[in-house]
C-alpha positions as CSV (number, residue, x, y, z in Angstrom):
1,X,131.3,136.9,128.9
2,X,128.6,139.4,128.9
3,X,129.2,140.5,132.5
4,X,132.8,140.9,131.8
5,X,132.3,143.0,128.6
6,X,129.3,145.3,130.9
7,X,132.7,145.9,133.7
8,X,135.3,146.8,131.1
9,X,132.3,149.2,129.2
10,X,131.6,150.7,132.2
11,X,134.9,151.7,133.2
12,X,135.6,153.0,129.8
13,X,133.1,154.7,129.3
14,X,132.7,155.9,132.7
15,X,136.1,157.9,132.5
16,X,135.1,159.1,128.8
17,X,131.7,160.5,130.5
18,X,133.9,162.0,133.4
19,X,136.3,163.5,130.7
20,X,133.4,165.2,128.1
21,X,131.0,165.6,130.0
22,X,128.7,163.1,128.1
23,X,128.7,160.1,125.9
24,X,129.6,157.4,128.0
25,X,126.4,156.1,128.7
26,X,125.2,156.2,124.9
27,X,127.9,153.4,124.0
28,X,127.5,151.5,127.6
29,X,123.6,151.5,126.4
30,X,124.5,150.0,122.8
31,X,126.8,147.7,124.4
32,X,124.3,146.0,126.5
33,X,121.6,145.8,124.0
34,X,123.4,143.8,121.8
35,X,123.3,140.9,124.6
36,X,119.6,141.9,125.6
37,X,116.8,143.2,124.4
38,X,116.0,146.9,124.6
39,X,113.6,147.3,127.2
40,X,116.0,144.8,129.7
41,X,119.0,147.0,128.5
42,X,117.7,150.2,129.0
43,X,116.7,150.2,132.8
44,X,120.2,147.9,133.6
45,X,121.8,150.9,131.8
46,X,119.8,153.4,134.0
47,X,121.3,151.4,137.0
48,X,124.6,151.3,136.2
49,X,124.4,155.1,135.3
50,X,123.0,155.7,138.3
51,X,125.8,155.1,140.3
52,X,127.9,156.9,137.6
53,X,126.6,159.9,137.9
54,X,126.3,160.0,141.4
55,X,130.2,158.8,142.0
56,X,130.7,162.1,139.7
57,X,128.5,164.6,140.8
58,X,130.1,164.0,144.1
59,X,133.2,164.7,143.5
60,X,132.5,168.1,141.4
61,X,129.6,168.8,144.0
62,X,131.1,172.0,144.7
63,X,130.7,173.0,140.4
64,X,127.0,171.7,140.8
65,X,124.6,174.7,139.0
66,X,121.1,173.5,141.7
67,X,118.7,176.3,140.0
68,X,119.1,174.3,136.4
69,X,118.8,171.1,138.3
70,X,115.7,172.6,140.0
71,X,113.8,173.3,136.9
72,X,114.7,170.4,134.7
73,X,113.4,168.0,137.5
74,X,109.6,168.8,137.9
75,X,108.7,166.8,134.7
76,X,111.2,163.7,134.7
77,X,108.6,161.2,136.3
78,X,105.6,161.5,134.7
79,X,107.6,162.1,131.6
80,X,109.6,158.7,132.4
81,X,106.0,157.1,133.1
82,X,105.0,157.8,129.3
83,X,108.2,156.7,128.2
84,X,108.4,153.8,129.1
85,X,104.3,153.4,128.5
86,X,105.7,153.5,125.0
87,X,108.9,151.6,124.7
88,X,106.8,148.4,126.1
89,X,104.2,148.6,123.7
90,X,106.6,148.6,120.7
91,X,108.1,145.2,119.1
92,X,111.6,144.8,119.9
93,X,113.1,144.7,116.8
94,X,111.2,147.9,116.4
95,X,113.2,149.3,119.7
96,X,116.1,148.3,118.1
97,X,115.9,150.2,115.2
98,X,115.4,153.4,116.6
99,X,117.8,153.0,118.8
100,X,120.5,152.1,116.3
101,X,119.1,155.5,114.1
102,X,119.0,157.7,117.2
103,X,122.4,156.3,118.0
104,X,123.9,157.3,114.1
105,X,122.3,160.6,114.3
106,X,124.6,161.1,117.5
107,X,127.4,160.2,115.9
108,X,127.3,161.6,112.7
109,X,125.2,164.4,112.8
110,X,124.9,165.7,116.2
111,X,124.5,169.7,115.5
112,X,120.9,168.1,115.0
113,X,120.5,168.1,118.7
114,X,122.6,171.3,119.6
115,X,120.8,174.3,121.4
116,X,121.3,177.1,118.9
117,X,120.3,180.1,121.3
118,X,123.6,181.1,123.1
119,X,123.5,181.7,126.9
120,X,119.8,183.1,126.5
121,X,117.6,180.3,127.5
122,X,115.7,181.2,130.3
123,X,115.4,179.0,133.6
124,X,112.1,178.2,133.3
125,X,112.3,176.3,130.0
126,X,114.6,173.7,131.5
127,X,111.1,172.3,133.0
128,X,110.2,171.0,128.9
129,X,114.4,170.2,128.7
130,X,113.2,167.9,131.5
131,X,110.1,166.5,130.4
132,X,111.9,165.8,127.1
133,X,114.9,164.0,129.3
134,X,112.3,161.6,131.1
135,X,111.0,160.9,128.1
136,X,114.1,160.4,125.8
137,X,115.8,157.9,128.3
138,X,112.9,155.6,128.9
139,X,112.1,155.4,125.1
140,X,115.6,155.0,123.7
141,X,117.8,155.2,126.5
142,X,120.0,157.9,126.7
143,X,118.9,161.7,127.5
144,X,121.8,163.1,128.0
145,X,122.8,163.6,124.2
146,X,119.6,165.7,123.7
147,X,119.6,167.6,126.5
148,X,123.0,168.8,127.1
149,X,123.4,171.3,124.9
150,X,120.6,173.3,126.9
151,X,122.8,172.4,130.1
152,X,125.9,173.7,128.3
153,X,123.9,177.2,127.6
154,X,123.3,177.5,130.9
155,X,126.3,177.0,133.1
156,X,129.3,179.3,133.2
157,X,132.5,176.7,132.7
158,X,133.1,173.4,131.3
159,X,133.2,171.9,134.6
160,X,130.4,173.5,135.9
161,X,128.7,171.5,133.1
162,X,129.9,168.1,133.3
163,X,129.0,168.3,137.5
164,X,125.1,169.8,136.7
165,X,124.8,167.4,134.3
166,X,125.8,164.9,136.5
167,X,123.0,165.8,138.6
168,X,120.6,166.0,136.2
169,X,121.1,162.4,135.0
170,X,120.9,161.1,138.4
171,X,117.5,162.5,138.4
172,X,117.1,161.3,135.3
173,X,118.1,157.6,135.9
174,X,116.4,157.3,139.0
175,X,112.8,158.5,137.6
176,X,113.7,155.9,134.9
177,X,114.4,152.8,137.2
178,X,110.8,154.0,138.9
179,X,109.0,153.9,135.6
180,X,110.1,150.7,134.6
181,X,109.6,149.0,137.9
182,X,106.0,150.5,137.9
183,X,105.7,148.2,134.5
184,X,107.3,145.5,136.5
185,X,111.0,144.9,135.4
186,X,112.9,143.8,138.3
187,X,116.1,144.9,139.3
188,X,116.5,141.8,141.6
189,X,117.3,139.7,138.3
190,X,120.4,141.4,137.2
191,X,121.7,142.6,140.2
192,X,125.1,140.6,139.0
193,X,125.9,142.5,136.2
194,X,124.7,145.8,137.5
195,X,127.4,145.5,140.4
196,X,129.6,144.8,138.0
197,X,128.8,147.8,136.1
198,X,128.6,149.8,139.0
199,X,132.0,148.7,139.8
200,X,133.3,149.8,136.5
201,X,131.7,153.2,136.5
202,X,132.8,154.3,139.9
203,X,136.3,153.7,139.4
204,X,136.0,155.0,136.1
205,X,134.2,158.6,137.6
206,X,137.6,158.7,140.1
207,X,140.3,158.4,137.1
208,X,138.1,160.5,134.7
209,X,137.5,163.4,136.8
210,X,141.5,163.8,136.9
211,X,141.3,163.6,133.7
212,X,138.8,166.5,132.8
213,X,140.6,169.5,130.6
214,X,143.8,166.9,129.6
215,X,142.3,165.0,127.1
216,X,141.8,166.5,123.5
217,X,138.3,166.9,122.4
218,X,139.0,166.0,119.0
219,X,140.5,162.5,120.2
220,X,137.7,161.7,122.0
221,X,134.8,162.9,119.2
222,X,136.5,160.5,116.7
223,X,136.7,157.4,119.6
224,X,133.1,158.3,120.0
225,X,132.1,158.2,116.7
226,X,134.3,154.7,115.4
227,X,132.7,152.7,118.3
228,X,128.7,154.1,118.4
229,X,129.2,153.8,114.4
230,X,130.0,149.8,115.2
231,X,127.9,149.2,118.0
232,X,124.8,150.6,116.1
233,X,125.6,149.0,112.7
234,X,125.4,145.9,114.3
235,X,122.2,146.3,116.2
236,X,120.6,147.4,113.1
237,X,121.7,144.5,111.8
238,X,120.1,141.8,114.6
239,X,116.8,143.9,114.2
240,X,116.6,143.3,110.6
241,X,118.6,140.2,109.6
């Protein structure tokens, strides 16, 4: 059951990532953890992602902004390293909770986490966006949330966006699945359900890129916020009860 459930997540949310540009791999995240416990989900996640991201950034590769990428990538490692220093030296219950609060905050109030600056941030800043991405998606998972808005400020069109931050998150993923083998998770022990994910997410990435521009944000913002609303709820709930 729980590898079925990871496919059909992954394709789902795979197309909605495709489609906005973000947000799929918040609820694919959520989704797993509630089967496993944080620090397991969150570098299974990253795998699955991986491949996600790197179906998509293919196929807008020509829409790819590199000097944002550049910038943002010079930090992701050693920031991943301290991330994930910290997630495994937390209780997992502990994990849970933040991850179920960091998740509501998405949902519910996310102009918390949007870049207020216009088009005026400078290249060079993207280096701390970067450091903050490593560190964001070892600790509770999912970076792209955060730092998207500064990706947003700096790319000309919508689809320019989604395909740079396509990139970005394959960076992201991969300095993540580095970092938590360095603490020794193994990626040989769920290779099963990561194929299956992978499965998912690149067929989802093919129908969701036709899909970019056809969709109606508003539809989408409200499907995003029922399900993270339910998935968090009830991970809060197997932290505390």
């Amino acid at each position: 059951m729980f590898v079925v459930i990871v496919g059909v997540t992954a394709l789902l949310t795979s197309i909605l990532s495709a489609v906005a540009g973000l947000g799929g791999g918040v609820i694919l995240l959520i989704a797993i953890a509630q089967f496993v416990a944080p620090t397991t989900a969150i570098p299974i996640q990253g795998a699955i992602q991986l491949a996600s991201n790197s179906s998509r950034a293919w196929f807008l590769r020509d829409d790819v902004a590199w000097p944002p990428v550049g910038w943002s990538s010079l930090l992701l490692l050693p920031a991943s390293l301290l991330g994930v220093a910290v997630a495994t030296s937390l209780p997992e219950d502990a994990i849970r909770v933040v991850l179920a609060a960091f998740v509501l905050v998405l949902a519910w109030r996310p102009t918390i986490l949007r870049w207020r600056g216009g088009r005026s941030l400078p290249p060079p800043a993207l280096v701390g966006v970067g450091g903050l991405s490593g560190f964001v998606n070892t600790t509770v998972g999912a970076s792209g949330p955060v730092t998207s808005p500064f990706f947003r400020a700096v790319t000309a069109t919508h689809v320019a966006f989604v395909a740079t931050a396509a990139v970005t998150q394959v960076l992201a993923h991969t300095a993540k699945l580095i970092a938590f083998t360095a603490e020794g998770w193994r990626i040989g022990d769920h290779l099963g359900v990561i194929a299956i994910g992978v499965a998912g997410v690149v067929v989802g990435s093919r129908i969701g890129t036709h899909l970019v521009g056809r969709m109606p944000e508003r539809t989408l913002a409200t499907l995003f916020q029922v399900v993270l609303t339910a998935l968090a709820l009830r991970l809060l709930a197997t932290a505390i009860l």
